[in-house]
N, C-alpha and C positions, 0 to 999 in steps of 0.2 A: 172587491171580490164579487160585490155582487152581477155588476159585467159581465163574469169571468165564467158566471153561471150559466148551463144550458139553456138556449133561446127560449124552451119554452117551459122553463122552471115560473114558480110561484114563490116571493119572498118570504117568510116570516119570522117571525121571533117569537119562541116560547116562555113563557113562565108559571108556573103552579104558585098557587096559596104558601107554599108549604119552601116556596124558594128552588126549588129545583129550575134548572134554564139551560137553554138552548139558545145559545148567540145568532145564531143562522141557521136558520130549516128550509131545506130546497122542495120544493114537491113538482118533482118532473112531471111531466105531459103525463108519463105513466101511471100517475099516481105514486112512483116508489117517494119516501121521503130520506132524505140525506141530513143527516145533524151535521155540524160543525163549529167548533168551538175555538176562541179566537184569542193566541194568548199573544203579548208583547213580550216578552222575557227569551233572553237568547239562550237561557240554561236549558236542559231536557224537558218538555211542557209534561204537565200530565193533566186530564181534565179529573175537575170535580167530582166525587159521588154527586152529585145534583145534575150533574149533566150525563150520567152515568141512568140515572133514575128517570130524568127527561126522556133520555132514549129510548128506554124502555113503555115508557107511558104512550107515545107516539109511534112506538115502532118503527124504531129507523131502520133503514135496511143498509145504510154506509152512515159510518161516525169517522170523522177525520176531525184531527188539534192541527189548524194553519199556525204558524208562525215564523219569525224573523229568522230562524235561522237555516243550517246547509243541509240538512241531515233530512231523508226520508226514510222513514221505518213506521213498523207497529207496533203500541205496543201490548197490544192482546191480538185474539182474533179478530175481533170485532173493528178494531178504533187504530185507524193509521195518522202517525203525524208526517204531515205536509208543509212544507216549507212554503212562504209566501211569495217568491219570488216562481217557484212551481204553477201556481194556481196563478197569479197573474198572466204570465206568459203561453200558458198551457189550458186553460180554463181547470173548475176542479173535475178530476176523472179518477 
């Protein structure tokens, strides 16, 4: 995924004291910063309050749950899930 990432993103991984994270934080050339949260399980993901809270702490401006399986949707406003096979072949957008 990280590949998959705009040319001129910055990687990181967040965590607080307190256990809140962020599996992947993009920070575009723009500054905007993109969460994403990375599940394995082919049932409907949902991410954690703690990466809910990450979000918020960092201010992301896109939250997207990659995972295994066919389906893209959101499921609030905020937080789209993305299929992995999406973002590999497509970069994340």
């Amino acid at each position: 995924m990280i590949v998959a990432a705009p040319p001129d993103s910055r990687i990181w991984f967040y965590r607080t004291s307190a256990g809140a994270e962020i599996d992947l934080l993009l920070e575009l050339g723009s500054g905007e910063l993109w969460a994403v949260e990375v599940k394995r399980s082919l049932s409907k993901p949902h991410p954690s309050k703690g990466f809910h809270l990450a979000c918020e702490d960092v201010k992301a401006a896109r939250r997207c749950v990659v995972y295994p399986g066919e389906e893209r949707y959101r499921i609030d406003p905020s937080t789209e899930v993305v299929p992995l096979h999406a973002v590999l072949g497509n970069g994340i957008r």
